[in-house]
C-alpha positions as a printed Julia matrix, in Angstrom:
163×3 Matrix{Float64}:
 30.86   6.14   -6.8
 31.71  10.09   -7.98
 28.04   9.72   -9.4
 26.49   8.58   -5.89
 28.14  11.26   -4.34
 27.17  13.79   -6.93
 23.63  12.81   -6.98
 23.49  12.58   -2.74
 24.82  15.99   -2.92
 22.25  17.25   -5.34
 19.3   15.96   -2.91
 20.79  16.78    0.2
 20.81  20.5    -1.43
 17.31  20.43   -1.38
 15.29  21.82    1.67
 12.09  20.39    1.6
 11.53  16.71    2.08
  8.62  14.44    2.25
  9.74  11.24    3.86
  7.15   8.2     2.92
  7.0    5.34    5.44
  7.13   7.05    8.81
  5.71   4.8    11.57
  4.25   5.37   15.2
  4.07   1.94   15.62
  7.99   1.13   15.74
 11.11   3.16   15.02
 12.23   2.59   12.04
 15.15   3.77    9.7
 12.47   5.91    7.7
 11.87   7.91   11.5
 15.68   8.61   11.64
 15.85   9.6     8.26
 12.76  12.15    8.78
 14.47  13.06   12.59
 18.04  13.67   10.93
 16.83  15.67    8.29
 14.78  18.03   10.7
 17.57  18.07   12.96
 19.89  19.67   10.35
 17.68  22.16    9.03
 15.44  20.75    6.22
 11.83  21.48    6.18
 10.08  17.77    6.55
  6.62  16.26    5.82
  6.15  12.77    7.03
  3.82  10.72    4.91
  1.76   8.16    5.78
 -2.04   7.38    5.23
 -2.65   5.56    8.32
 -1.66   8.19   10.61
 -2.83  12.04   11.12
  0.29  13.15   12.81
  4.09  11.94   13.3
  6.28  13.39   15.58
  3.86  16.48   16.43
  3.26  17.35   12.83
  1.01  16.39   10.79
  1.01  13.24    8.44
 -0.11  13.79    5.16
 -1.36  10.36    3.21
  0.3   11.2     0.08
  2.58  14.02   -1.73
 -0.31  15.79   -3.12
 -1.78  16.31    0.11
  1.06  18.51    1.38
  0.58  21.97    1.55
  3.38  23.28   -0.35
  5.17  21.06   -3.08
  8.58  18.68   -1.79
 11.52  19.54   -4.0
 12.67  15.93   -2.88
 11.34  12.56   -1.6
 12.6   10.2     0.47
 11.2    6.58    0.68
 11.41   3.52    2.69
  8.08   1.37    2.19
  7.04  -1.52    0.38
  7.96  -1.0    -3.47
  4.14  -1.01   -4.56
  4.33   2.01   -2.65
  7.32   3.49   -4.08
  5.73   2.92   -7.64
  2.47   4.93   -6.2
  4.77   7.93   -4.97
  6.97   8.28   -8.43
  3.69   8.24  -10.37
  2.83  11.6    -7.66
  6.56  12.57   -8.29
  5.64  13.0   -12.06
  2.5   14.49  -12.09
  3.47  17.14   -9.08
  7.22  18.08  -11.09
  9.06  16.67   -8.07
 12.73  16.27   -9.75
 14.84  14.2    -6.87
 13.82  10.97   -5.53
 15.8    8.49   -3.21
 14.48   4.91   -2.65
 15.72   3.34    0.16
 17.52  -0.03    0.67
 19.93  -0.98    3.46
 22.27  -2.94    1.31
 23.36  -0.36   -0.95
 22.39  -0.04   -5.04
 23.19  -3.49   -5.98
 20.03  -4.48   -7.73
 18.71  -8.12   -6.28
 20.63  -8.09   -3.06
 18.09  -6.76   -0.78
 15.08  -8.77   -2.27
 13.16  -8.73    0.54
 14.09  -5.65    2.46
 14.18  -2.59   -0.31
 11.93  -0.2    -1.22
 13.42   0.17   -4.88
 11.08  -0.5    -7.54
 12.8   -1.06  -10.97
  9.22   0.06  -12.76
  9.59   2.98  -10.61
 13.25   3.71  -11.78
 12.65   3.61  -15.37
  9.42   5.87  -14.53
 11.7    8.73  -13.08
 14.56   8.62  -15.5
 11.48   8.49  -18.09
 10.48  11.99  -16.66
 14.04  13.62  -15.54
 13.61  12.31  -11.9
 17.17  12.22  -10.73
 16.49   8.95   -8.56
 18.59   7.11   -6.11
 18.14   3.54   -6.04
 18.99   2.19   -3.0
 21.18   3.21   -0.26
 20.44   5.84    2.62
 20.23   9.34    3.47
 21.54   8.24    7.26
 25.15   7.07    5.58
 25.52  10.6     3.96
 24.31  13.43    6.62
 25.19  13.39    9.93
 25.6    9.72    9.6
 25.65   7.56   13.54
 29.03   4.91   13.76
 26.47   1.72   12.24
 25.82   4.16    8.88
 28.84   5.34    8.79
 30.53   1.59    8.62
 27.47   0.46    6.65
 28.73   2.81    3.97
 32.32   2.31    4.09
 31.73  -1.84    3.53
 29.07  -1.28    0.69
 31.9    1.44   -0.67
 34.49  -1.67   -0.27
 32.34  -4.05   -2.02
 30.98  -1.7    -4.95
 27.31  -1.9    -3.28
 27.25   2.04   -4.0
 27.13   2.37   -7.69
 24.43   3.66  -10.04
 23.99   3.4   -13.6
């Protein structure tokens, strides 16, 4: 878990964030995420192609559209996605990526509800992409009592490991 931690520390030191899979349609744990990183001092870009602005900012439909370049990404969305946004990662030199899944980095346990790709994962350690798999930024900063308990059970139960 010294490796999580390590690695959570390394993208929560970086200050700009594009956060893929905002939604105006429903809150979601992708519109914390992009509201708890604003609200302690990170510059944020919400991206998603479907809508022109989240949150009175604008919504950019992919990485390359943002003005200036991410230093990390955040995403919660449909793995097909995820694989979409690495391939952007690499070609835009975007170093820290963090895939989200709400049951930790225990690959197979969150089938259905994960936005890890492993084609993805081998793509960023492929191209020095320091990439969480799984997990989520609302356990580590700031974190609410449910993320906070979320990640002392996965912590119990070895769900926050990575290879």
């Amino acid at each position: 878990m010294a490796k999580l931690d390590s690695m959570v520390q390394d993208f929560l030191a970086q200050k700009k964030i594009a956060v893929v899979g905002v939604s105006d349609q429903r809150e979601t744990g992708c519109n914390l995420a992009y509201n708890n990183f604003k609200r302690n001092g990170y510059r944020v870009f919400p991206v998603n192609p479907r809508i022109s602005t989240f949150d009175g900012a604008p919504c950019y439909p992919d990485l390359k559209s943002i003005p200036e370049k991410p230093e990390a990404v955040f995403i919660l969305a449909n793995p097909r996605v995820t694989d979409q946004i690495v391939q952007q990662c690499v070609e835009l030199g975007i170093k820290h990526v963090w895939m989200h899944c709400m049951m930790g980095t225990k690959p197979g346990l969150a089938a259905g509800i994960t936005s890890v790709s492993p084609e993805a994962v081998a793509l960023c350690k492929a191209n020095g992409i320091v990439v969480i798999p799984g997990s989520c930024p609302n356990q580590f900063l700031d974190p609410d009592f449910g993320h906070k308990m979320m990640q002392s059970v996965w912590r119990l139960f070895g769900f926050l490991k990575v290879d």
